[in-house]
TORKOL-4160 file (C-alpha; in steps of 0.2 Angstrom, whole numbers, padded with zeros to 4 digits, m for minus):
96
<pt num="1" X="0127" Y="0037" Z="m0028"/>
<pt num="2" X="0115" Y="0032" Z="m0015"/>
<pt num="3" X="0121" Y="0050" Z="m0005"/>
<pt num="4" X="0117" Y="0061" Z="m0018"/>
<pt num="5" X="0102" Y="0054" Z="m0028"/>
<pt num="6" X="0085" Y="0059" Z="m0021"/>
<pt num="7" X="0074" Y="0043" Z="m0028"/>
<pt num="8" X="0081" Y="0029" Z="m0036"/>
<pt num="9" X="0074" Y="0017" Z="m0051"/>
<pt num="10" X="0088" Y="0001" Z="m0050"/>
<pt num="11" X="0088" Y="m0013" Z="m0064"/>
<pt num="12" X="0091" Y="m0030" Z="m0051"/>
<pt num="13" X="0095" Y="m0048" Z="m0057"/>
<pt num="14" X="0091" Y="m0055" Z="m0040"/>
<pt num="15" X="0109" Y="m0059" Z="m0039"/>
<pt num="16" X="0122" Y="m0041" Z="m0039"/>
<pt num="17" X="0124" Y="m0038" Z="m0023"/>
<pt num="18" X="0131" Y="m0019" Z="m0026"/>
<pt num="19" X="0112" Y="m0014" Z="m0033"/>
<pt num="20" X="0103" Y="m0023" Z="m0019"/>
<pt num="21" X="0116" Y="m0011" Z="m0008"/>
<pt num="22" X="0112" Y="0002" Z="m0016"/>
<pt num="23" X="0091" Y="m0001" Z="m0013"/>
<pt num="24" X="0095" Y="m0003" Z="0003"/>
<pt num="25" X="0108" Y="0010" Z="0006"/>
<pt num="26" X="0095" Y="0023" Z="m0002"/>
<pt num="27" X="0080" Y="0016" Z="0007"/>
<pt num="28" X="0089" Y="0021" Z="0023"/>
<pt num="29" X="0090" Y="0037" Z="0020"/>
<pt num="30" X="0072" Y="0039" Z="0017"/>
<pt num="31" X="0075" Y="0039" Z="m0002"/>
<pt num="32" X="0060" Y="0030" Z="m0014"/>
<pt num="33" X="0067" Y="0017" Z="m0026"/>
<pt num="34" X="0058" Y="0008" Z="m0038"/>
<pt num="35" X="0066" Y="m0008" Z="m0042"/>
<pt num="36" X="0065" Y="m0018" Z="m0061"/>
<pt num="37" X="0067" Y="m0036" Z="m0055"/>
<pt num="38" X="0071" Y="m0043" Z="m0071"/>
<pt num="39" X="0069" Y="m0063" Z="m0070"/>
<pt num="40" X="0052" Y="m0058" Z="m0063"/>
<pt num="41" X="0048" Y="m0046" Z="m0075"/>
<pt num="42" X="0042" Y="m0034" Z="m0062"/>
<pt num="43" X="0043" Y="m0018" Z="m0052"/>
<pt num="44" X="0047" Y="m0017" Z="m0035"/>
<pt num="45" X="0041" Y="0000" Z="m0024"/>
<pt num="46" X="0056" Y="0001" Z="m0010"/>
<pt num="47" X="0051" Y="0015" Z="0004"/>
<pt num="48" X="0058" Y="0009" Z="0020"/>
<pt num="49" X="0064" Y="m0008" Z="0027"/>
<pt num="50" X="0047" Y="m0018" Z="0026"/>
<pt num="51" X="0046" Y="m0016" Z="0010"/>
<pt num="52" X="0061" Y="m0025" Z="0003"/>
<pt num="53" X="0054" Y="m0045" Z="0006"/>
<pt num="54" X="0050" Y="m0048" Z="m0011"/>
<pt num="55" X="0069" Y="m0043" Z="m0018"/>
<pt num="56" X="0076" Y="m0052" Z="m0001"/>
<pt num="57" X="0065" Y="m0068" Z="m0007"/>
<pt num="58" X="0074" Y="m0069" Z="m0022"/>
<pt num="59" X="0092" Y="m0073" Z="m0011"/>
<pt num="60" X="0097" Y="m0090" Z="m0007"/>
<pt num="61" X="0102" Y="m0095" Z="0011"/>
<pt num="62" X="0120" Y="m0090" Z="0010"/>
<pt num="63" X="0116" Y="m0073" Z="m0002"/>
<pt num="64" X="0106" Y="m0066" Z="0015"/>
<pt num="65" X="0121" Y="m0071" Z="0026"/>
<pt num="66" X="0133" Y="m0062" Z="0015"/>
<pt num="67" X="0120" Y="m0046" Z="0015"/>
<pt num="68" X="0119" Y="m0047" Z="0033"/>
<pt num="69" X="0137" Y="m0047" Z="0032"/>
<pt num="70" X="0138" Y="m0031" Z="0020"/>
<pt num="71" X="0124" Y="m0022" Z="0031"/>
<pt num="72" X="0135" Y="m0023" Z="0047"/>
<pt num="73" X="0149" Y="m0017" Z="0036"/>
<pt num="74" X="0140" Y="m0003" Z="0027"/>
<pt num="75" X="0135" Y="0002" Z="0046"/>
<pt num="76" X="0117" Y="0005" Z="0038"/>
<pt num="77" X="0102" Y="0004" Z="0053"/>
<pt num="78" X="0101" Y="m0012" Z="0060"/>
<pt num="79" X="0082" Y="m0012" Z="0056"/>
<pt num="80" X="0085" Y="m0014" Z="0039"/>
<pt num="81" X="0096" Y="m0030" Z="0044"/>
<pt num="82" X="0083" Y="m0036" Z="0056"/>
<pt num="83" X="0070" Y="m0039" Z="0044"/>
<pt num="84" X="0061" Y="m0056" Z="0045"/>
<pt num="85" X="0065" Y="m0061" Z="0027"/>
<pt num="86" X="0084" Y="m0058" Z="0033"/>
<pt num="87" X="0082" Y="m0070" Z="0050"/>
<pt num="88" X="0095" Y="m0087" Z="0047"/>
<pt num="89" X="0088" Y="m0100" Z="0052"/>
<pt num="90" X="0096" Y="m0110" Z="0066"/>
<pt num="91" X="0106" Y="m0125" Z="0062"/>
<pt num="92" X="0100" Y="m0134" Z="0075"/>
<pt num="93" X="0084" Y="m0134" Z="0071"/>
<pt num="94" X="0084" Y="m0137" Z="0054"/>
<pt num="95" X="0095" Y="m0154" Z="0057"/>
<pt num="96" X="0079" Y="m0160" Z="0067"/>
Protein backbone atom coordinates (compact mmCIF):
# COMPACT_ATOMS: atom_id res chain seq x y z
CA UNK A 1 0.00 0.00 0.00
CA UNK A 2 2.57 2.35 1.51
CA UNK A 3 4.54 1.87 -2.37
CA UNK A 4 1.78 2.97 -4.33
CA UNK A 5 -0.16 5.70 -2.43
CA UNK A 6 1.05 9.08 -2.71
CA UNK A 7 -0.45 10.63 0.72
CA UNK A 8 -2.07 8.85 3.33
CA UNK A 9 -4.93 9.53 5.88
CA UNK A 10 -4.71 6.37 8.60
CA UNK A 11 -7.44 5.62 11.35
CA UNK A 12 -4.81 4.62 14.64
CA UNK A 13 -6.03 3.20 17.94
CA UNK A 14 -2.61 3.96 19.39
CA UNK A 15 -2.18 0.19 19.56
CA UNK A 16 -2.15 -1.69 15.63
CA UNK A 17 1.12 -1.98 14.88
CA UNK A 18 0.39 -2.63 11.02
CA UNK A 19 -0.97 1.11 10.74
CA UNK A 20 1.62 2.75 12.68
CA UNK A 21 3.91 0.71 9.83
CA UNK A 22 2.37 1.92 7.55
CA UNK A 23 2.65 6.01 8.74
CA UNK A 24 5.95 5.23 9.04
CA UNK A 25 6.64 3.23 6.07
CA UNK A 26 4.85 6.03 3.92
CA UNK A 27 6.72 8.88 5.80
CA UNK A 28 9.97 7.45 4.65
CA UNK A 29 9.23 7.65 1.41
CA UNK A 30 8.49 11.36 1.69
CA UNK A 31 4.85 10.65 1.61
CA UNK A 32 2.23 13.21 3.82
CA UNK A 33 0.02 11.11 6.17
CA UNK A 34 -2.43 12.59 8.14
CA UNK A 35 -3.21 10.32 11.10
CA UNK A 36 -6.99 10.12 13.09
CA UNK A 37 -5.78 9.09 16.52
CA UNK A 38 -9.00 8.07 17.73
CA UNK A 39 -8.64 7.62 21.79
CA UNK A 40 -7.55 11.13 21.50
CA UNK A 41 -9.82 12.35 19.29
CA UNK A 42 -7.34 14.14 17.08
CA UNK A 43 -5.34 14.46 13.92
CA UNK A 44 -1.92 13.90 13.53
CA UNK A 45 0.10 15.74 10.30
CA UNK A 46 3.17 12.97 9.73
CA UNK A 47 5.84 14.47 7.14
CA UNK A 48 9.05 12.98 8.08
CA UNK A 49 10.45 11.27 11.12
CA UNK A 50 10.20 14.24 13.65
CA UNK A 51 6.93 14.39 13.41
CA UNK A 52 5.68 11.10 14.55
CA UNK A 53 6.28 11.90 18.75
CA UNK A 54 2.82 12.43 19.53
CA UNK A 55 1.72 8.81 17.82
CA UNK A 56 5.13 7.17 19.41
CA UNK A 57 3.91 8.75 22.87
CA UNK A 58 0.90 6.87 22.77
CA UNK A 59 3.21 3.22 22.87
CA UNK A 60 4.20 1.75 26.15
CA UNK A 61 7.78 0.62 26.95
CA UNK A 62 7.66 -2.65 25.26
CA UNK A 63 5.21 -1.49 22.18
CA UNK A 64 8.53 0.91 21.16
CA UNK A 65 10.83 -2.06 21.49
CA UNK A 66 8.83 -4.22 19.28
CA UNK A 67 8.59 -1.16 16.63
CA UNK A 68 12.29 -0.81 16.94
CA UNK A 69 12.22 -4.43 16.22
CA UNK A 70 9.81 -4.05 13.16
CA UNK A 71 11.79 -0.87 11.83
CA UNK A 72 15.07 -2.95 11.53
CA UNK A 73 13.10 -5.61 9.90
CA UNK A 74 11.20 -3.43 7.60
CA UNK A 75 14.92 -2.13 6.74
CA UNK A 76 13.15 1.53 6.84
CA UNK A 77 15.92 4.53 7.39
CA UNK A 78 17.48 4.19 10.67
CA UNK A 79 16.55 7.98 11.22
CA UNK A 80 13.15 7.03 11.60
CA UNK A 81 14.18 4.30 14.42
CA UNK A 82 16.49 6.74 16.05
CA UNK A 83 13.95 9.29 17.10
CA UNK A 84 14.09 10.31 20.74
CA UNK A 85 10.61 9.28 21.56
CA UNK A 86 11.94 5.76 20.22
CA UNK A 87 15.36 5.82 22.64
CA UNK A 88 14.81 2.64 25.69
CA UNK A 89 15.88 3.69 28.46
CA UNK A 90 18.79 1.77 30.12
CA UNK A 91 18.11 -0.73 32.69
CA UNK A 92 20.59 0.24 34.64
CA UNK A 93 19.70 3.42 35.24
CA UNK A 94 16.18 3.03 35.88
CA UNK A 95 17.07 0.43 38.77
CA UNK A 96 18.79 3.33 40.46
Amino acid sequence: MAAEATVGLMVWNGQSRGTLLNVLRLAAGGKPVVVYLSPKNSFVEVRAGHDLGPLLAELDHSALKRLRLDIAAEGLPQDIGSQRVLELPDPRAVAR
